[in-house]
N, C-alpha and C positions, 0 to 999 in steps of 0.2 A: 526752486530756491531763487532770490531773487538776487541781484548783484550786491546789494548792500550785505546781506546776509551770507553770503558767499566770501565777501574779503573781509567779514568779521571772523567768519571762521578760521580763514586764512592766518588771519593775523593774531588769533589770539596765544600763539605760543612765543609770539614776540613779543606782545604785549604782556606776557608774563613774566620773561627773562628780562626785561627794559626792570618792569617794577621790583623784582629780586634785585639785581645790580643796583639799583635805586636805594633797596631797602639796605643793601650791606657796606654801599660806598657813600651813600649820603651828607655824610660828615665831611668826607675828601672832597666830595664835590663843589659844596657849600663853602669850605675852607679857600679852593680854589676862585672861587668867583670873588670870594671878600676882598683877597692877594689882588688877585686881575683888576676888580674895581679899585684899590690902594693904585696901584702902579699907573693906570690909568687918570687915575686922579689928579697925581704928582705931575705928569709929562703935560697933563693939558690948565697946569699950573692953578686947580681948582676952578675953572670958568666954568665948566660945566659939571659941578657936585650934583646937583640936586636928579639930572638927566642920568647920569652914573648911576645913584642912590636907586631911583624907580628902576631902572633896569636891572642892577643885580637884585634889588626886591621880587622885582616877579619871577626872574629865574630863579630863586629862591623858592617860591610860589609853586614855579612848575614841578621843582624837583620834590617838592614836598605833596603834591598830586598824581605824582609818579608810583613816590616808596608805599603810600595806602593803594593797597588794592581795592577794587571796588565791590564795593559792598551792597550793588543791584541799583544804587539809586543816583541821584545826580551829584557830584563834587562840588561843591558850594565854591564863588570866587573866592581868591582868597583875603580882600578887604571887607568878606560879609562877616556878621557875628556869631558865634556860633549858638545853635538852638542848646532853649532850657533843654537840661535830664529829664527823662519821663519818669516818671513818680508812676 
């Protein structure tokens, strides 16, 4: 077994509690960063919204490729679009 293969095994019972906690606190989490980025906002008197905005977006991003478990294939970023339904 090779190393890679080795700390996937390792880690996939963390990686499955991270995405449960993800899947159940989601809301909270996301709630929290909006707050964080507001408070943030205010103290740096708006000069840097748009740097704020991108960063609580991708953490937003991440938490939301956290709570989907994976479903075998690759997690698309998340400014891609999403693919047509298969018919």
């Amino acid at each position: 077994m090779s190393l890679l293969e080795t700390l996937k095994s390792k880690l996939a019972p963390a990686k499955d509690k991270v995405s449960d906690l993800a899947q159940q606190h989601g809301g909270k989490v996301t709630d929290g960063l909006d707050k964080a980025a507001k408070v943030v906002d205010e103290k740096t008197k708006h000069k840097y919204s748009d740097k704020i905005h991108t960063g609580t977006d991708k953490a937003k991003g991440a938490m939301d490729r956290l709570a989907h478990k994976d479903s075998g294939g690759p997690t698309p970023p998340p400014d891609a679009p999403s693919p047509p339904p298969a018919s």
